[in-house]
C-alpha positions as protocol buffer text, in pm:
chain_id: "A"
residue {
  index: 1
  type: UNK
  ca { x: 0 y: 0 z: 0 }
}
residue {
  index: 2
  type: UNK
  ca { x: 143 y: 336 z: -65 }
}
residue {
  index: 3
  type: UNK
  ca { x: 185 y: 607 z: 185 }
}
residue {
  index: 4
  type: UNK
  ca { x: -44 y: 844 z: 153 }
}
residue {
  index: 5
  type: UNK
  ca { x: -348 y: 536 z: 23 }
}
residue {
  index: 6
  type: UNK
  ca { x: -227 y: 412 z: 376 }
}
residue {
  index: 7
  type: UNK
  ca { x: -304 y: 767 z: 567 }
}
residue {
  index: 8
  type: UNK
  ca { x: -619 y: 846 z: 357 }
}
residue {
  index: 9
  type: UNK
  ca { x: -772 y: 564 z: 462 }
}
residue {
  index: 10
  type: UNK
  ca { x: -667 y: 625 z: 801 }
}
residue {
  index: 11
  type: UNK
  ca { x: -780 y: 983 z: 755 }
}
residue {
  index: 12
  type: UNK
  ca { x: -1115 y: 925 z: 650 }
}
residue {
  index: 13
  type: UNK
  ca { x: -1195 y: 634 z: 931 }
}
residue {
  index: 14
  type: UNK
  ca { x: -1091 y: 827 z: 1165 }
}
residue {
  index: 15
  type: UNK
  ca { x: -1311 y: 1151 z: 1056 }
}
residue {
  index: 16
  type: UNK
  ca { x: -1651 y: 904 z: 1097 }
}
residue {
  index: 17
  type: UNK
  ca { x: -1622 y: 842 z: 1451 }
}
residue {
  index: 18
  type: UNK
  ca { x: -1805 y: 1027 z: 1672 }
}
residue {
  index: 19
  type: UNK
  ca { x: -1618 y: 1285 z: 1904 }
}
residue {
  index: 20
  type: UNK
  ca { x: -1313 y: 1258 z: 1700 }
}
residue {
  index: 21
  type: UNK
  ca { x: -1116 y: 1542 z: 1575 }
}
residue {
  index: 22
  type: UNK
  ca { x: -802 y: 1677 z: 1461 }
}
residue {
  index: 23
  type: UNK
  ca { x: -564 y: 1933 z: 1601 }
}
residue {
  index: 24
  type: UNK
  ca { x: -182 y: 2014 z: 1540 }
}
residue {
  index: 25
  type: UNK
  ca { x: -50 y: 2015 z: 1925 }
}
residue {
  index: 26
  type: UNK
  ca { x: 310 y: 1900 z: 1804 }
}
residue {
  index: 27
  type: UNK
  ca { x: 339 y: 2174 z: 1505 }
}
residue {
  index: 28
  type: UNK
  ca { x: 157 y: 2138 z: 1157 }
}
residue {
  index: 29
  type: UNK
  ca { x: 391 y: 1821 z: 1037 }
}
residue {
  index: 30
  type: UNK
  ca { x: 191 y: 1620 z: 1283 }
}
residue {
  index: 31
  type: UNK
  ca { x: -192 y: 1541 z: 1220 }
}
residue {
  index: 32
  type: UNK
  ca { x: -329 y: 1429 z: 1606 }
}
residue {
  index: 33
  type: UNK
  ca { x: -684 y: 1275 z: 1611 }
}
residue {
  index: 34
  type: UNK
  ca { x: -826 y: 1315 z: 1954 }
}
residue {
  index: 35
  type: UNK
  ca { x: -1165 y: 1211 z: 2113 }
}
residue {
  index: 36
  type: UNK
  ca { x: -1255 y: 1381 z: 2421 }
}
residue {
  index: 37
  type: UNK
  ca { x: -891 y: 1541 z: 2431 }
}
residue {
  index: 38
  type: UNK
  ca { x: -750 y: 1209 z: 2416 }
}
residue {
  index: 39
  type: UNK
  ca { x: -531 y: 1097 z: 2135 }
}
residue {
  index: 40
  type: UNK
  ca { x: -594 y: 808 z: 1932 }
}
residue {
  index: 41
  type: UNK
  ca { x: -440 y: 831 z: 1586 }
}
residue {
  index: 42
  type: UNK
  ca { x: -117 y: 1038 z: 1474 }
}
residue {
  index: 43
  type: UNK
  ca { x: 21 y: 1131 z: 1103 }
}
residue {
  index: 44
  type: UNK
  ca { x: 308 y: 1204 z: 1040 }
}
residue {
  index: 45
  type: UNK
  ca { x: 586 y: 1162 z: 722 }
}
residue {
  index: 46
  type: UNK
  ca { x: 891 y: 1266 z: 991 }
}
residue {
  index: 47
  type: UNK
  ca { x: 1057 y: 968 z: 922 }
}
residue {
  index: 48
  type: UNK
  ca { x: 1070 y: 1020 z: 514 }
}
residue {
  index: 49
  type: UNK
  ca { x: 785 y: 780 z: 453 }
}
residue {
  index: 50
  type: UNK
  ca { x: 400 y: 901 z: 583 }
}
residue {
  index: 51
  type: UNK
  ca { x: 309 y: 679 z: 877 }
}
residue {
  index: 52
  type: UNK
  ca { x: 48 y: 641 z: 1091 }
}
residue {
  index: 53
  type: UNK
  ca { x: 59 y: 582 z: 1482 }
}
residue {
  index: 54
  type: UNK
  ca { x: -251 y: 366 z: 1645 }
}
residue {
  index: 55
  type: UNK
  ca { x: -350 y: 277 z: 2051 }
}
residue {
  index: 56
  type: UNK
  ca { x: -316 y: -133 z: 2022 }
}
residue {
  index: 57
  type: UNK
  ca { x: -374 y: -343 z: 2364 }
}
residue {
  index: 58
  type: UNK
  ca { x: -85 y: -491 z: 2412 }
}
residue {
  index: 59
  type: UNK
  ca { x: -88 y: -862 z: 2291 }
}
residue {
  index: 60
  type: UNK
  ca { x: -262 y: -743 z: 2018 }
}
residue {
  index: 61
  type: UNK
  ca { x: 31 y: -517 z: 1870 }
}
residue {
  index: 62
  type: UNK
  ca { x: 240 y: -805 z: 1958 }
}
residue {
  index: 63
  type: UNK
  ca { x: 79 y: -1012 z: 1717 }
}
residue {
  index: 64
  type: UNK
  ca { x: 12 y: -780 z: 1432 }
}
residue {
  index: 65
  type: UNK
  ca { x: 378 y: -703 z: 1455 }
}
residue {
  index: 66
  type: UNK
  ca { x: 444 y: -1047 z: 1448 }
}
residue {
  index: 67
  type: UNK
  ca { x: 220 y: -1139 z: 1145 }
}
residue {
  index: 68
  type: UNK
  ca { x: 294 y: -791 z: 924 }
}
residue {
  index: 69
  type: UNK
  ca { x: 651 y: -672 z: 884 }
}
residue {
  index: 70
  type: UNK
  ca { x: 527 y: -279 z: 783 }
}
residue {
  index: 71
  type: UNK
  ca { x: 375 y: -276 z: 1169 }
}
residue {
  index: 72
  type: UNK
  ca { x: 603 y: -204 z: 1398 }
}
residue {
  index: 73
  type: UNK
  ca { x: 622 y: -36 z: 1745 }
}
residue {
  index: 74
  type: UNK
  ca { x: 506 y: 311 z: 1781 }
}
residue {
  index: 75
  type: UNK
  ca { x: 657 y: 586 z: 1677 }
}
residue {
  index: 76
  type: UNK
  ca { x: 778 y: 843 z: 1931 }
}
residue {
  index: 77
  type: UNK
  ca { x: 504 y: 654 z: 2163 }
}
residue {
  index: 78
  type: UNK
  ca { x: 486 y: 396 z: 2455 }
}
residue {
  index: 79
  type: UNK
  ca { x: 612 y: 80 z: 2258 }
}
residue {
  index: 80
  type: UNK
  ca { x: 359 y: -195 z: 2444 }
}
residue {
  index: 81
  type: UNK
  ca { x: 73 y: 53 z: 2362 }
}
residue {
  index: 82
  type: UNK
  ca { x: 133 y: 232 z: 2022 }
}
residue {
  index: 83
  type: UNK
  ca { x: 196 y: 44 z: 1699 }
}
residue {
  index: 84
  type: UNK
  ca { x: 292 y: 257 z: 1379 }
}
residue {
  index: 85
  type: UNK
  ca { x: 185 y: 153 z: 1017 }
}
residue {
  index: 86
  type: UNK
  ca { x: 381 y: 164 z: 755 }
}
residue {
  index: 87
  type: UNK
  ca { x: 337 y: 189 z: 375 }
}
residue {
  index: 88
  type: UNK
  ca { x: 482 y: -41 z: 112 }
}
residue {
  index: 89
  type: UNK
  ca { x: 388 y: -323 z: 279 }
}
residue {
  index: 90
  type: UNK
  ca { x: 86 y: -633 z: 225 }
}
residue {
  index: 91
  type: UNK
  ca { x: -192 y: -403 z: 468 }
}
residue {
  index: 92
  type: UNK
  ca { x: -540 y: -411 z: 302 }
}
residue {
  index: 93
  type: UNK
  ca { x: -807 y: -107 z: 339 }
}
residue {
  index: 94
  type: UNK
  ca { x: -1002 y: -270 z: 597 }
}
residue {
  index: 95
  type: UNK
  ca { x: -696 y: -403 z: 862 }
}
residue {
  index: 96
  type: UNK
  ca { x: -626 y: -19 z: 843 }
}
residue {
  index: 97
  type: UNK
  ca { x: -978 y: 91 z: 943 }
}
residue {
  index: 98
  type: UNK
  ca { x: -1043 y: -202 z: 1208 }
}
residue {
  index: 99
  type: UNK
  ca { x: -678 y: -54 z: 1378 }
}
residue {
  index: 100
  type: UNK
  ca { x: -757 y: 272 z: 1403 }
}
residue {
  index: 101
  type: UNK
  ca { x: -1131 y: 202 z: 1543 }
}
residue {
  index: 102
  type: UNK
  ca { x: -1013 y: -34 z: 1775 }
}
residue {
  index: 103
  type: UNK
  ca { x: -767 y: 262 z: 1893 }
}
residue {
  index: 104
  type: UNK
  ca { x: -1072 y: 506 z: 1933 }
}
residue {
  index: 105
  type: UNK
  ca { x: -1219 y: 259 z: 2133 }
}
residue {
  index: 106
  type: UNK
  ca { x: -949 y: 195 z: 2356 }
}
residue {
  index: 107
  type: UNK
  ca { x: -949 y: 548 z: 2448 }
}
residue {
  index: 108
  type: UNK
  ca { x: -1307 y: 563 z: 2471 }
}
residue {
  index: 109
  type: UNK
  ca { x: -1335 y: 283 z: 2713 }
}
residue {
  index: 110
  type: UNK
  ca { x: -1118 y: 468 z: 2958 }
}
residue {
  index: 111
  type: UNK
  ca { x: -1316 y: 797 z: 2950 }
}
residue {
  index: 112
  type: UNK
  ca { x: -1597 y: 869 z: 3244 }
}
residue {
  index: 113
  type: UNK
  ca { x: -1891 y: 694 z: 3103 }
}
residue {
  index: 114
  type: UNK
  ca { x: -2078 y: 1085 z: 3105 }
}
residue {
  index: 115
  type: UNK
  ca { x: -1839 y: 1174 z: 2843 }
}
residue {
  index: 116
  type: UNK
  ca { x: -1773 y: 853 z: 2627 }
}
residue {
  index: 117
  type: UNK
  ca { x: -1954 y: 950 z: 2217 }
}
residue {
  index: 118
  type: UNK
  ca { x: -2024 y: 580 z: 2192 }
}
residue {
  index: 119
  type: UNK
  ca { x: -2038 y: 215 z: 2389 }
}
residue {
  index: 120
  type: UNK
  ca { x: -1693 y: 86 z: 2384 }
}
residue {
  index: 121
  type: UNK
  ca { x: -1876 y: -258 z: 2414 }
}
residue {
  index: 122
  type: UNK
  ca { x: -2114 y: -273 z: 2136 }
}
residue {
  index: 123
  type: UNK
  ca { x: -1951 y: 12 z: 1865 }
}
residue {
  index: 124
  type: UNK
  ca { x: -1857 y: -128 z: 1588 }
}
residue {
  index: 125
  type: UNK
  ca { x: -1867 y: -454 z: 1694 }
}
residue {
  index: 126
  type: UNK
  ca { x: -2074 y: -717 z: 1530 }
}
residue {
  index: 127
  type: UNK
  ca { x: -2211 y: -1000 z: 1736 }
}
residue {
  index: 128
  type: UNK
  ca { x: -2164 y: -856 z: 2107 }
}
């Protein structure tokens, strides 16, 4: 997948879930999707090559780092938390959409219930 396929998807995921929004806190080479004030998703083509930077629990980014070499730990993040996308590598569309939901809702799960957009527990989620 190519770089900027690889953020456009991530881009336009991200801009469909509720609460979420984008700010430059880090300077204007660094798109930062937030819900609630919380980050969830990061941009960024710092490193030469346009990445993006997703919230993973932690066995999870283990084994999609395991299973796709062009995931890897995150970025300029917590490595056990964070995993960072890569283009050029074997990622389809919807892998890249699933991630950064499931980041969104890992922030959202740990946000007062009062000020969480969606259920954590049934968002998104098919058969639960």
């Amino acid at each position: 997948m190519e770089g900027d396929t690889l953020q456009r998807y991530a881009r336009d995921r991200a801009e469909e879930l509720p609460g979420a929004g984008l700010e430059h806190p880090f300077g204007p080479e660094w798109d930062v999707f937030k819900v609630r004030d919380r980050v969830f998703m990061l941009l960024t083509e710092v490193t030469g090559e346009p990445i993006v930077t997703v919230k993973a629990a932690p066995q999870d980014g283990e084994a999609l780092r395991a299973e796709y070499d062009d995931i890897t730990p995150g970025y300029h993040m917590n490595k056990r938390h964070w995993i960072t996308l890569r283009p050029g590598g074997r990622l389809q569309k919807h892998i890249v959409e699933e991630l950064v939901t499931e980041s969104y809702l890992l922030v959202v799960e740990k946000l007062p219930r009062a000020r969480r957009p969606v259920d954590p527990d049934t968002f998104g989620r098919s058969g639960r």
